[in-house]
Structure formats: C-alpha cells, structure tokens
C-alpha positions in Angstrom: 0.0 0.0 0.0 1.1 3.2 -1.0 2.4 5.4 1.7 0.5 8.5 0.7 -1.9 9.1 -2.3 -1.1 12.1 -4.9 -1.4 15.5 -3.4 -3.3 18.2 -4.4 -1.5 20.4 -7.2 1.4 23.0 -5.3 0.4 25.8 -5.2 2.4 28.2 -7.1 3.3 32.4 -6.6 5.0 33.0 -9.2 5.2 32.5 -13.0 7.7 32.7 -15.5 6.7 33.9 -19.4 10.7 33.4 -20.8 11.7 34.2 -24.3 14.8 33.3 -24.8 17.4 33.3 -27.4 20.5 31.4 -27.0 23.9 31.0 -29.2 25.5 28.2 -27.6 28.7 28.6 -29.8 29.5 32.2 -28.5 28.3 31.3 -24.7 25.5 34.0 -24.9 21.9 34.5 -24.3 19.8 37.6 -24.7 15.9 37.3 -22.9 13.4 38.8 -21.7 10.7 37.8 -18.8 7.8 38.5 -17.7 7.3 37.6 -13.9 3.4 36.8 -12.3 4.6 37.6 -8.6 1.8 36.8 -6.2 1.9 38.3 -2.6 1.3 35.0 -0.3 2.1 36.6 3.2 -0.5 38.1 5.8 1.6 41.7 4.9 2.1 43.7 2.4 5.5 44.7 1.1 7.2 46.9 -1.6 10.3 45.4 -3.0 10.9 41.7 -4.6 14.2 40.6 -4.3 16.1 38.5 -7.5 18.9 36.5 -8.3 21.3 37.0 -10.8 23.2 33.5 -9.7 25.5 33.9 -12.9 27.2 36.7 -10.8 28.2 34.8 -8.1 32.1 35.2 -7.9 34.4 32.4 -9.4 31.0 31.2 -11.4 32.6 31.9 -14.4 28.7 33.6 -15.5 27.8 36.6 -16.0 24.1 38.0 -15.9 23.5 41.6 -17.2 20.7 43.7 -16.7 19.2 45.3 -19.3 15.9 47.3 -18.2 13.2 46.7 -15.7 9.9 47.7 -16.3 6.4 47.2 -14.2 3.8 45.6 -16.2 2.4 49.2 -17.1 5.5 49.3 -18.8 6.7 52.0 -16.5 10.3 51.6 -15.5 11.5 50.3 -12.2 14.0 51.5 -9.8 16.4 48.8 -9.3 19.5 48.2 -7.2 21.9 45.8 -5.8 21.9 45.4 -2.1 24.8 45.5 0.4 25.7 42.3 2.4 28.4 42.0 5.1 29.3 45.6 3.9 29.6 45.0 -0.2 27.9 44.9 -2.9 26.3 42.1 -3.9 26.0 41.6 -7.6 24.2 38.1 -7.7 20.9 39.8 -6.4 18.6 42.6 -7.4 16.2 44.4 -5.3 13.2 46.1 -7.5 11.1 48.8 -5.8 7.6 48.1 -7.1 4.9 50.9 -7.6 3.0 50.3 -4.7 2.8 47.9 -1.8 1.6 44.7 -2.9 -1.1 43.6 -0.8 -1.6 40.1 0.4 -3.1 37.7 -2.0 -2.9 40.4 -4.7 -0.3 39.9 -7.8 2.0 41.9 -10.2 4.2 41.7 -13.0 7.3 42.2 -13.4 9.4 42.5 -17.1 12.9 42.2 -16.9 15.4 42.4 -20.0 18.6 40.4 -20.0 22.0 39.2 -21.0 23.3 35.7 -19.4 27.4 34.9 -20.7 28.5 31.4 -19.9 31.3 29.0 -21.1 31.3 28.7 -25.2 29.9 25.3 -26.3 33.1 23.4 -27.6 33.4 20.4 -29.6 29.2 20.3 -29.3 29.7 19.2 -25.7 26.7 20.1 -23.6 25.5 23.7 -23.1 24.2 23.0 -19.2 22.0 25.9 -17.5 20.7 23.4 -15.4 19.1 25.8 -12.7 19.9 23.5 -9.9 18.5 24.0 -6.8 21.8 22.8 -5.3 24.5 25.2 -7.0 23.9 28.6 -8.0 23.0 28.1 -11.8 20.0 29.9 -12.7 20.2 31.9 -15.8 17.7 33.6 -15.9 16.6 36.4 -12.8 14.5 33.9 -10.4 12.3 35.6 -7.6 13.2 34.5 -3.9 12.7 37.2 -1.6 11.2 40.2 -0.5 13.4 41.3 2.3 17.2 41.6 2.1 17.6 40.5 5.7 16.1 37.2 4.4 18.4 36.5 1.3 21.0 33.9 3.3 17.9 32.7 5.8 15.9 30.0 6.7 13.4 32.4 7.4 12.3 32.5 4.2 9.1 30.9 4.1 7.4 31.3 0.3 6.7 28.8 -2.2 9.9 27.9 -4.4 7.6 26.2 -6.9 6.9 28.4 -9.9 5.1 27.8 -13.6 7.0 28.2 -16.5 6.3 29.4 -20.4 9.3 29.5 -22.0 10.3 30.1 -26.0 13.4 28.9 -26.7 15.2 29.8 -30.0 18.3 27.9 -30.3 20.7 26.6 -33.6 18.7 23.9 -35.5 21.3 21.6 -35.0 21.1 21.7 -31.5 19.0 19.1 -29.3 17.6 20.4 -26.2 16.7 18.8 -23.1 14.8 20.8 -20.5 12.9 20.7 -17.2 9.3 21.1 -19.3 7.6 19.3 -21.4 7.5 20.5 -25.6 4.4 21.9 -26.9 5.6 22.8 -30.4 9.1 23.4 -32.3 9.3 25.9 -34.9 11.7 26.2 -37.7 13.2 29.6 -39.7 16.2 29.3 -41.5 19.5 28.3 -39.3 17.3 28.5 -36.0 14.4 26.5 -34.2 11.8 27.7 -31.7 11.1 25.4 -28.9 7.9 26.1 -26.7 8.1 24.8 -23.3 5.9 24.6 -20.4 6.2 23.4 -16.6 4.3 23.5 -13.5 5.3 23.7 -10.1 8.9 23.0 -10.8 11.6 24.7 -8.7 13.5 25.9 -11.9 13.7 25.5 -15.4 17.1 23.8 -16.7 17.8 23.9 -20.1 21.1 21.6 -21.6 21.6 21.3 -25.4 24.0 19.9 -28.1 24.0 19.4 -31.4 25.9 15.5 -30.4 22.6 14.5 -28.3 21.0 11.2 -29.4 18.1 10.6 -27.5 15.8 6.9 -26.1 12.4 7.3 -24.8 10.4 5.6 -23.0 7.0 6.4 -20.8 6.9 4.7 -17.4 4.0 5.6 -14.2 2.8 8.4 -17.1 6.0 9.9 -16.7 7.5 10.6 -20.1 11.7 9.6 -19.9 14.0 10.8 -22.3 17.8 9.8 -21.7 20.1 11.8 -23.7 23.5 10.6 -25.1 26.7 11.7 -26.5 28.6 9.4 -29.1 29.4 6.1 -27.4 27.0 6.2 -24.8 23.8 5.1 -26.3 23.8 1.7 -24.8 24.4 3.6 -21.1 22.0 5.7 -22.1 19.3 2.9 -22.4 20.3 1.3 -19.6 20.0 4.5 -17.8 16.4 4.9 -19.2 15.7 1.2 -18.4 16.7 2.2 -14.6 14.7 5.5 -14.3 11.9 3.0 -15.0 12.5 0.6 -12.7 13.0 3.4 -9.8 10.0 5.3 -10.9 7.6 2.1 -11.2 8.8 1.4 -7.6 8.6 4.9 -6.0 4.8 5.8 -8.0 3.6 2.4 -6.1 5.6 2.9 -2.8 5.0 7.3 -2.5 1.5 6.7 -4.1 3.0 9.5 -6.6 5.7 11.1 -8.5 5.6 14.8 -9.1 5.2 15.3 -12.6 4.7 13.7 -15.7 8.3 14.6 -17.6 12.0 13.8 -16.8 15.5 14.1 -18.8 18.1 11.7 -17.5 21.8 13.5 -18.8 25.2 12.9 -18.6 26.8 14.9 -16.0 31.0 15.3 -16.0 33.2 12.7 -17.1 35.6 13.4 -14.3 33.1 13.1 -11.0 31.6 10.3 -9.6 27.7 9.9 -8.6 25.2 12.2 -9.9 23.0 15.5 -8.9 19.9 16.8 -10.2 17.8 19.9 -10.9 13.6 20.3 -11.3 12.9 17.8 -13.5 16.3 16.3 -14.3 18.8 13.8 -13.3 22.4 14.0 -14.3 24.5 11.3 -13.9 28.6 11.7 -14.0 30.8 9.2 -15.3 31.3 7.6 -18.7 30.7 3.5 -17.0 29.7 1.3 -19.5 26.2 0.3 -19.2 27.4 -3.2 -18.0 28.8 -2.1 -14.9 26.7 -4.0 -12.2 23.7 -2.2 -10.9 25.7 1.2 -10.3 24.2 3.1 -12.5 20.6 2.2 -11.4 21.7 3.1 -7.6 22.7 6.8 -8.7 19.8 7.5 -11.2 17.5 6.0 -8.3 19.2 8.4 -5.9 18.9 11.3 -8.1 14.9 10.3 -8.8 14.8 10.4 -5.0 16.0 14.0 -5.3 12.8 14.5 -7.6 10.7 14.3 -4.1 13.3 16.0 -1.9 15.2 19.1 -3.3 13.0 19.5 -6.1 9.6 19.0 -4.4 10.1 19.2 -1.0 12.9 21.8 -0.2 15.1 22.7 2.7 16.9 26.8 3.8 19.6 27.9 1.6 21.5 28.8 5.4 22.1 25.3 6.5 23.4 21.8 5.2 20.8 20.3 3.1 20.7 17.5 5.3 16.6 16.6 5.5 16.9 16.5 1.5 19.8 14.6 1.3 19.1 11.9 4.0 15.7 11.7 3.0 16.8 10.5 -0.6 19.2 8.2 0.5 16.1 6.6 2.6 14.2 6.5 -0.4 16.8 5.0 -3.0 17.6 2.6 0.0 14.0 1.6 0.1 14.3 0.9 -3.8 17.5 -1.0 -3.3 15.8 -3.6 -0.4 12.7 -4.0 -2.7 15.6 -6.3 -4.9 17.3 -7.1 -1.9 15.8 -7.5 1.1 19.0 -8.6 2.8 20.6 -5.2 1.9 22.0 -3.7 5.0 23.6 -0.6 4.4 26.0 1.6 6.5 25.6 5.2 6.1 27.7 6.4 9.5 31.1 5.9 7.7 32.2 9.1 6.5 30.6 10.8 9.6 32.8 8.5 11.5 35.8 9.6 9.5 35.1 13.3 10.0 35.0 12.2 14.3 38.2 10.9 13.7 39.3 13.6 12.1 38.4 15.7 15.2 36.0 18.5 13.3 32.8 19.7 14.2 30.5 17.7 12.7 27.5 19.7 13.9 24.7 19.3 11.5 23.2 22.8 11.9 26.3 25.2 11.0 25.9 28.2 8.9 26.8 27.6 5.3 29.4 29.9 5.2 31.2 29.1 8.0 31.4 25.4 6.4 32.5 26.6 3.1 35.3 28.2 5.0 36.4 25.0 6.9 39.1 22.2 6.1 37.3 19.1 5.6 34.9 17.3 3.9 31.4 18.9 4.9 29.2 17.8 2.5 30.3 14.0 2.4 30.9 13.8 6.5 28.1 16.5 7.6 25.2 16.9 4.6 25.1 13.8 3.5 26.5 11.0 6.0 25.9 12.0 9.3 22.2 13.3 7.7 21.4 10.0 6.4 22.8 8.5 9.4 20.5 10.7 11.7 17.5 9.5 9.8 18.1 6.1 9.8 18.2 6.4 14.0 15.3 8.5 13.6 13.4 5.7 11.8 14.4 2.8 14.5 13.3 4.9 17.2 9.7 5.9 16.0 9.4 2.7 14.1 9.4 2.7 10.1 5.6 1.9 10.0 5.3 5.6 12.0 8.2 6.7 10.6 6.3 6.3 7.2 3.8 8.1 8.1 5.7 11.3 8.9 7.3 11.0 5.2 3.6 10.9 4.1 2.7 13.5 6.1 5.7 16.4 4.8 5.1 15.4 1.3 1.1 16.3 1.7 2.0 19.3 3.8 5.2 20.8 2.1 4.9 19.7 -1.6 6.5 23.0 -2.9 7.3 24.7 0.2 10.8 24.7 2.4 10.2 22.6 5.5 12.9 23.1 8.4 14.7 21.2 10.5 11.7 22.7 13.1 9.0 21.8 10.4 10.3 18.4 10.2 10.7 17.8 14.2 7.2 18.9 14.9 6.0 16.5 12.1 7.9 13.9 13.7 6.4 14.5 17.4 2.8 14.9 16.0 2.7 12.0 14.4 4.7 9.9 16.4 3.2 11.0 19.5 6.4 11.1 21.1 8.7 13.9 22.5 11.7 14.1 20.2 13.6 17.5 21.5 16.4 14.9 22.9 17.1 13.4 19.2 16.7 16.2 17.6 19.1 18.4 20.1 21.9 16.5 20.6 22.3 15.3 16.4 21.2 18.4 14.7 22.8 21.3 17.2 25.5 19.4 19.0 28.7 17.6 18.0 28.1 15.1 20.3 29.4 11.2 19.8 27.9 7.7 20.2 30.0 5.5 22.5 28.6 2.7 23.9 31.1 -0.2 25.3 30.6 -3.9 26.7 33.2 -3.6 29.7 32.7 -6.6 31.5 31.6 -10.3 30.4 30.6 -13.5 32.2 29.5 -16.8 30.8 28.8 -20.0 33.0 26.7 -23.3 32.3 24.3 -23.4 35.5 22.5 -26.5 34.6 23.3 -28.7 32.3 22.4 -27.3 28.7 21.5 -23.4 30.5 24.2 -21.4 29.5 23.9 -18.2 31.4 25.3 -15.1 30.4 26.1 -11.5 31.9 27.0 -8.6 30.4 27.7 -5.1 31.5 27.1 -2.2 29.1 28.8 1.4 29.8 28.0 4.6 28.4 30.9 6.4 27.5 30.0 9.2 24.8 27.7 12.2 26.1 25.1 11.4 23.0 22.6 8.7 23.9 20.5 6.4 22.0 18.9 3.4 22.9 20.7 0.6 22.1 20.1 -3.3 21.3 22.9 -5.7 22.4 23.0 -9.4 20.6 24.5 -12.2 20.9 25.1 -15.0 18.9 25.3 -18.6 20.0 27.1 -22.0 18.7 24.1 -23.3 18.2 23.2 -20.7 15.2 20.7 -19.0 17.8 20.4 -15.3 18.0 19.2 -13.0 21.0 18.2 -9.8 21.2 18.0 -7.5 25.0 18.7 -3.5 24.9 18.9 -0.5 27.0 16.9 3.0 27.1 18.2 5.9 25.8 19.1 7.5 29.5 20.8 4.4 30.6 24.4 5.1 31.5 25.3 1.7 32.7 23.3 -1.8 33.1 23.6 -5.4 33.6 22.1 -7.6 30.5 21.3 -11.1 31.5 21.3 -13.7 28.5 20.2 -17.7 28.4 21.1 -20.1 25.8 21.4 -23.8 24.8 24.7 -23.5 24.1 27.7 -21.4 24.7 28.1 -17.9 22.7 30.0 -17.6 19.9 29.5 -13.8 20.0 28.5 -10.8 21.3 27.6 -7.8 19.0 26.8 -4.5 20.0 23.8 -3.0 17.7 23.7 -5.9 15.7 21.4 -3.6 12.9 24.4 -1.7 12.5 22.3 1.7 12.7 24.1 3.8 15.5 27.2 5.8 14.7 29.7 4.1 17.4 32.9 5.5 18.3 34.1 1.9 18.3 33.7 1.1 14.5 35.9 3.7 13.4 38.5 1.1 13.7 36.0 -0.7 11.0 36.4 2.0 8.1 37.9 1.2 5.5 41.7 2.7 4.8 40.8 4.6 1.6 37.5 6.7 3.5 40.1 7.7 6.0 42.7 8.4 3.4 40.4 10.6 1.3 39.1 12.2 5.0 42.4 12.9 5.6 43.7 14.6 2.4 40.1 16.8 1.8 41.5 18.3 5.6 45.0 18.9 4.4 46.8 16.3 6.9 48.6 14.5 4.0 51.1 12.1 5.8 48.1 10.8 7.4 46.3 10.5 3.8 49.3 9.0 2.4 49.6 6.2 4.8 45.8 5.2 4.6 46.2 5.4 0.7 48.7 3.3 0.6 46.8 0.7 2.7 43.9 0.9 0.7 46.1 0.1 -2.7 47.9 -2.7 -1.3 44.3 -4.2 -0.8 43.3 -2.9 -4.1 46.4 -2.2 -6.0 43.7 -1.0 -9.4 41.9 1.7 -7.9 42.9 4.5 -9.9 41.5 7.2 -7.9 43.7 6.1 -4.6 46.9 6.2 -6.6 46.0 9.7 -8.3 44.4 11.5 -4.9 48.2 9.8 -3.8 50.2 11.3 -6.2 48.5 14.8 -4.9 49.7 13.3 -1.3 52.9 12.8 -2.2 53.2 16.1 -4.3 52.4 17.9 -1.1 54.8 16.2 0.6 57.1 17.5 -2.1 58.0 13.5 -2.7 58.5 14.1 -6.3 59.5 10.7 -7.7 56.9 9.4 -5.6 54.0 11.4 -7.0 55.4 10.8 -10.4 54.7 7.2 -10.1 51.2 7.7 -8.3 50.3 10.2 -11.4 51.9 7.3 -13.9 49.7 4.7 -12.8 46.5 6.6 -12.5 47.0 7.0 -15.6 47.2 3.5 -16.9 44.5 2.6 -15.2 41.8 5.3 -16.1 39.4 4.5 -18.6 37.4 8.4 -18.9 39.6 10.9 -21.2 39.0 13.4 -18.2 40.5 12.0 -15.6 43.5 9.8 -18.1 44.1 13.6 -19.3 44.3 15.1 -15.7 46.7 12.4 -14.7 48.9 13.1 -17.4 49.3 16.8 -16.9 49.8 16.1 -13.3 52.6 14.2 -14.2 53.9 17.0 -16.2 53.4 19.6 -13.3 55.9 17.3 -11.1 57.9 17.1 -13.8 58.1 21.2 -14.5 58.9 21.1 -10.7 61.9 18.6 -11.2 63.4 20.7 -14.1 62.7 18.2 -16.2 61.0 20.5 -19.0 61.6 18.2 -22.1 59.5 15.3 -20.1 56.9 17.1 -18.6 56.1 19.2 -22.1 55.7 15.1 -23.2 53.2 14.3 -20.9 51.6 17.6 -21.4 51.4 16.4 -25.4 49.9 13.0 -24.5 47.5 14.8 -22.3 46.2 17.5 -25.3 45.7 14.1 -27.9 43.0 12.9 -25.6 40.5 15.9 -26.5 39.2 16.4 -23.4 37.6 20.0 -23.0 35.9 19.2 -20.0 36.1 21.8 -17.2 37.9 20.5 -14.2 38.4 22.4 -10.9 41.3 22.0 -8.5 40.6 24.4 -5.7 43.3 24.5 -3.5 45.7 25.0 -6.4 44.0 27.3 -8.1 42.9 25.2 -11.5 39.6 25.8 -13.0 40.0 24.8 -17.0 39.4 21.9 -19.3 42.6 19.7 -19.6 43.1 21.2 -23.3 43.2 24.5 -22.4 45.3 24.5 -19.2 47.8 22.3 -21.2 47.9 24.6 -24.0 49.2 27.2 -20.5 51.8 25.0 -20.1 53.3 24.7 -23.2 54.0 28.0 -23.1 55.1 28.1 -19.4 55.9 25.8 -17.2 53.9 24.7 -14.4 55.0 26.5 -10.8 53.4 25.7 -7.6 50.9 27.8 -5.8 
C-alpha cells in the first residue's frame, strides 16, 4: 500500500513567461521575462528581491541587466543590495509601484543578458538551474526582504510555472525541465515552446551531439540523452529510471510530474546531482557495470521528491533532503534485496576521527570556509545517518507516516529542520527534543562499550550469560545488544536511551559464539571507526589537508586494491604535497594506466607533467603535457586548493608555453 496518495497540485506564486534566445557557440543568451509575482504573506510589502546567480564570484557567468519595467510598462528603480558591507552583484532588489497587498499579484518585465562558457566540440551547453549550485540563468524571484536572502526564514513557495520560448541553432537538441508543446523552424534557428508547472526551476542543456531513447513509465515521459558512445548507457540508464519510478509511484503513491530528462553529467566526478525535473549522472561507465548506474539514477529520482519537491533553507546543510533521498533509494535498493544492509555512518565516522565539528546545523558559510569534507561527512552521511536512528526509534511503519505526512504538507514549500521535528512528534506521538538536540545542534558522539563479560553453564544445557554495558559518549540512543550462539541462535536484550550503565542477563542452549553490540548496525559508534575502510580515512584525511596521514591510509587501501585509480591519483597529490616528487610521479603514472574516462587519463597526465616542471625536467613534462592535449578532453575541471579551474586542453595549452610553478 502506497504510503501517501497524490497531493493536491502545489500551489504556485510566481510565474515565468521566458523568451529566450540562445547562441551556444559564442556562450551568450539575450531574454526577456515576464514575472506573475503573487503576494502570499498576511503583509504587504514593496520590493521583490532576484537572483542573478551567474554573478556569483568564481561562477565563471555573467548576468547583465538590461531594463526593468512594471507591467504598465513603467520603468522600475532597481538596485543591488549590500551584504556583510559590499555589494552584492548576484541579487537585485526592485522597488515596485505600490505595496503589494496580500493575496494580490503583479508583473514584473525584466530584460537580460546571461554569458556562460562557449559550447566546444558540441559538448553540452548546461543551465541546469539547480537548486543545489547557483546556476539559474535567468533572474529567479526568492525574496522580499534583504535580511532574508541567506535565511531559513524564508518561508514562500519555491515552486513556480513556466512558459518559455526557446530559440536555439537547429542543429542543437535540447533537453529541458518542461515538457514541448511545439518546435518551430526559420532558417538556421528552431523555436522550442516549453511549459512546466510547479517546478523549482527550469534547466535547459543542449548539443548538437545528443542522441536521444524514450520511453513512458507511471505516465511519466523519460528521455535519456546521449553523447557518441553512450547510447547503450543511455538505455540502460532509461531502463533504470523506470525501474525506480515504477517502484517509488507504487511505494510514495505518486511522482511529481509527468516529464523527466536523465543526462550525462562530467566525465571526471563520480555519482550524480539533479535539478527540477532532471537527473544527471557523472561518469562515462559502461552500461554493463553491475547495478551502479541504477543506484545513482535511483538516488537522483529520490531528489525529484526532496530538493525539487520538498525543499530545505539555503542557510544550512541540506541534510533533511539529502538523508531523506538516500532513505528512499535505499527503500528501492531492499525492494531487490531485502538482505541489503547498508552503513551510512562511515564518512561521519571519518570526520569524528578527524576531530572536526561535525554539527549538522552550521551556517553555510562558516562550512564553506572550513578544512574538511562537509558535505560527504556533515550533509550527506551524518544526515542519512540521523534519519536512519530516527526511523528505529519511532518505528518505520510511524516513521512512514511522517514521510507521508511532509510530502502532503510541504509539496512545494521549504520545510525546516523545526517543520520536520514537529512533524515527527505529531505523528509519532512522542517527544523528540532529545534526538533532535543532541544530532542536529551538537557535535556530540555515540559511545557505547561492553566492559565486563561473564559466561557459566548453571544447569546442564542453561548457559547463562552476563554482560555489563557502559555509556561512554555524552550522545545517547537506545541501544540493542546481541549475541550469537554456537548453536546458530540469536538473542536480542537493549537498554533506554538515559541508561548510562546496566547489567544484561542472556540464556542459551549452548555457549556464545558472539557478542555484538547494535547488531542492525544503525548507531554511529565510536568503536567502529576502527572498521572503516583505509581509503575513506585516506580521502578524509587529504580533503582536511593532513597528507602524511592521507598518504599512509592510501597506501593501505592500494595494497588491498592495488587498481583503484582514484587512490593512486588522490596519492600522487599526497605525495606532491609532501614534495616527494618521484613518488607522486609514479602515483600520477599509474592513475593514468589505469583510467578509462579521457578526463581523468588527461588530468593524470598533466599532473605528471606539473611534477615534472617542478623537477626541471621540461623536455618530459612538455611530453606528458602532449599525451595529455591528444585525448580531447575539453571538459572543465576544478582544483581548488591550487587554483585550477579549466578543461585539460586548455590548461595544457598554458603549459606549453610556461611551465607549471606551484601555488
């Protein structure tokens, strides 16, 4: 049975009327937009705030305004606001002609110009409009207050409706958040009219190299777009958006709309993301590679429900959105195997032994300035991890019944991490302010320890069994304790959350074989730290910048799995830190060899030739820099903390003229 049936359609404030035409080859756009803004709140108010996302520094975008007018055609008075003391370019603040009262509506007409990277070798054009980077292209409505822009106070409906006209190259196939109601054709260009409801954004991705597979699952029309060489991923990537829509329509009781695009994302990342209506999934795997592919595209589905549907505060980790998906996709994953037992506390566990704060509820931009991994260890681990402990102590059938309950409730809406503990407690019926404290607003650990054991036969075939359990952490949960005996028996006792120390007595027919502590494997333990595996740690390690640590885990992990290409390249950065040329040199050499994308072989390479440029060895290291260019890749890669952000064809073009120097 379903868990929820289909809501009632989102209700939506504002509405987008976009014409829009766009020269992929020259990385321009020229449009103009008419905006249905519809006062929601119990007050009036006299400004509407937009983003201009393309002119968020080191976005490599660029979003000009050309005029803003009031729908009497009137123009507007429009400015940037000041934040932290500067101005800030990536929003606009329009002063409207009069206060707009509640429940009354507007418009809004905005002229613009939107630069972005030129489309090279037909590669993908992607303004994706994302709800997870900053990437819309055109100005999107999100405020009406500029103390609200960076807060979860902001309370209106992200879902919007969407017209748009798109003129684009004829050559060029486009894939978009909407569904087509016509295409037009004049001369050199086409005209592609587009409509969407109660989507968070509308994305747009084209190039001329798209081949495209349909298919229609749950009345959800699928298109999975290709480029050359991937049209067999590409249908097994359409054959798994239908498996993982067939399963969530029956297990939700819905799915939000009736249109998705399933895309390749980069060639160089791992796993996947996804915007209103789309799924992009990185990597170039062949479509034989074991159920991979279906996991991500599930997972990306998932996002369909939360991110896209149900949203979370820009000011926070998006850690309800995040761990709710993985619950989903998990759900899909157990529905083909119901032994599946997954173990989502293991790169929380690396960031405890890391020492960081691994407080859920941190600003953003105090995360975005720290040294670690947040968004694997904080938004996405430790949030999934929180849910699953949230789902064993209500119970999933109650549990289930809270998911139910914020989809009905906040289908188009932000829900907070107070929204989302309320539903909890009303549903549940129980009081949750512990759980919710101590994981959401606390960095405190999990640490639970058998300290003392004692076994004795007291009648002949009563084997009688004592064990002490010791809190040690200053988080609690309750917590089961098991214990396995030689007969192939299995028992089960616990203790309460507020238990800091107790005495569990077992019976059995036959002497333990042994004793497990949370034998579901839910609870984030101190104690299995020792159980993560040496290449989490290692990659912990070098996203915080302790590299000898990193290096010694990496090299762990590669004497296990000596073919793991990613170890020996993240290494080779290791090592080049360490200033262990020769070292790094090798690391870099057999990434190389053993990486199949053109990306990641190129990115290898030129590394190579970096260390090489640092060695004096100029001849060589131009060489590599060769081997790198004949792979094509045009790809843009960034490398942060050494101050990269290029495709591997341009940067080696830099260092054929110069040689590389380190930063």
């Amino acid at each position: 049975m379903p868990l929820t049936r289909r809501p009632r359609q989102v209700a939506v404030n504002h509405s987008y009327d976009l014409s829009l035409d766009i020269d992929p080859a020259q990385g321009f756009l020229e449009g103009e937009e008419r905006i249905s803004v519809r006062n929601p709140f119990a007050q009036s108010f006299d400004k509407v705030i937009l983003t201009l996302d393309f002119n968020i520094q080191g976005s490599g975008k660029e979003t000009q305004i050309k005029a803003v007018k009031h729908g009497s055609g009137a123009g507007a008075r429009f400015d940037f606001p000041s934040i932290g003391g500067k101005v800030d370019r990536s929003y606009l603040v329009v002063a409207l002609e009069k206060e707009l009262k509640p429940n009354s509506e507007l418009e809004l007409i905005v002229e613009f110009l939107s630069k972005f990277p030129k489309q090279a070798d037909g590669l993908p054009t992607m303004l994706e409009d994302t709800f997870y980077e900053s990437s819309s292209y055109y100005p999107r409505v999100i405020g009406h207050a500029e103390g609200e822009l960076r807060s979860s106070k902001r309370r209106e409906f992200f879902s919007a409706s969407y017209r748009v006209r798109a003129t684009v190259p004829e050559d060029q196939v486009v894939a978009s958040s909407g569904k087509v109601l016509k295409e037009e054709v004049s001369g050199a260009k086409k005209t592609l009219h587009l409509e969407a409801y109660g989507t968070r954004g509308f994305g747009l991705v084209m190039s001329p190299r798209f081949e495209v597979k349909s298919g229609s699952f749950q009345k959800v029309e699928v298109n999975s777009y290709s480029l050359p060489g991937g049209e067999e991923r590409s249908s097994r990537l359409l054959e798994a958006a239908g498996e993982a829509l067939n399963f969530y329509a029956r297990d939700i009781g819905f799915y939000p709309w009736n249109n998705l695009a399933i895309l390749p994302g980069s060639e160089f990342w791992v796993g996947g993301y996804a915007s209103s209506n789309m799924a992009f999934i990185h990597g170039r795997e062949p479509a034989g590679s074991g159920d991979k592919l279906g996991r991500i595209v599930a997972h990306e589905i998932a996002h369909q429900y939360w991110g896209a549907y149900v949203g979370d505060p820009i000011d926070y980790p998006k850690w309800l959105t995040i761990g709710m998906s993985h619950w989903m996709d998990e759900r899909f994953e157990r529905s083909k195997d119901k032994n599946l037992r997954r173990k989502p506390w293991k790169r929380y566990l690396a960031g405890i032994a890391l020492g960081v704060d691994t407080t859920i509820m941190q600003p953003i931009e105090k995360l975005e300035g720290a040294k670690f991994d947040w968004n694997g260890i904080i938004a996405h681990s430790k949030a999934y991890t929180v849910i699953k402990m949230l789902e064993s102590l209500v119970g999933p059938y109650t549990f289930e019944k809270v998911v139910a309950s914020v989809l009905e409730r906040y289908g188009g809406k932000i829900v907070t991490a107070k929204d989302f503990a309320r539903a909890c407690q009303r549903v549940s019926g129980q009081r949750l302010d512990w759980f919710f404290d101590q994981w959401l607003y606390t960095d405190k650990k999990l640490d639970y320890r058998v300290t003392d054991q004692a076994e004795a036969e007291v009648e002949k075939g009563v084997h009688m069994l004592r064990l002490r359990v010791k809190r040690f952490g200053d988080a609690k949960m309750p917590l089961k304790i098991g214990v396995a005996y030689k007969d192939g028996s299995f028992k089960v006792d616990g203790i309460k959350e507020d238990t800091l120390e107790a005495e569990l007595v077992f019976t059995g027919s036959s002497p333990k074989e042994k004793v497990i502590v949370d034998p579901d494997d839910i609870l984030p333990l101190k104690s299995k730290v020792d159980e993560l595996e040496p290449e989490i740690l290692g990659y912990a390690f070098f996203d915080a910048g302790r590299y000898a640590e990193a290096e010694r885990k990496l090299k762990e992990a590669l004497r296990a799995n000596p073919s793991d290409a990613e170890a020996h390249f993240t290494l080779g950065l290791c090592l080049y830190e360490e200033k262990d040329y020769a070292g790094a040199i090798e690391a870099f050499q057999k990434a190389s060899e053993l990486e199949t994308g053109k990306a990641r072989k190129a990115w290898s390479k030129i590394w190579t030739g970096h260390v090489l440029d640092l060695e004096g060895r100029r001849s060589e290291a131009i060489a590599c820099y060769k081997e790198a260019a004949s792979l094509g890749s045009t790809e843009r890669v960034r490398f942060d903390r050494y101050g990269i952000d290029a495709d591997a064809t341009s940067w080696v073009a830099k260092r054929l003229e110069s040689p590389y120097a380190r930063v």
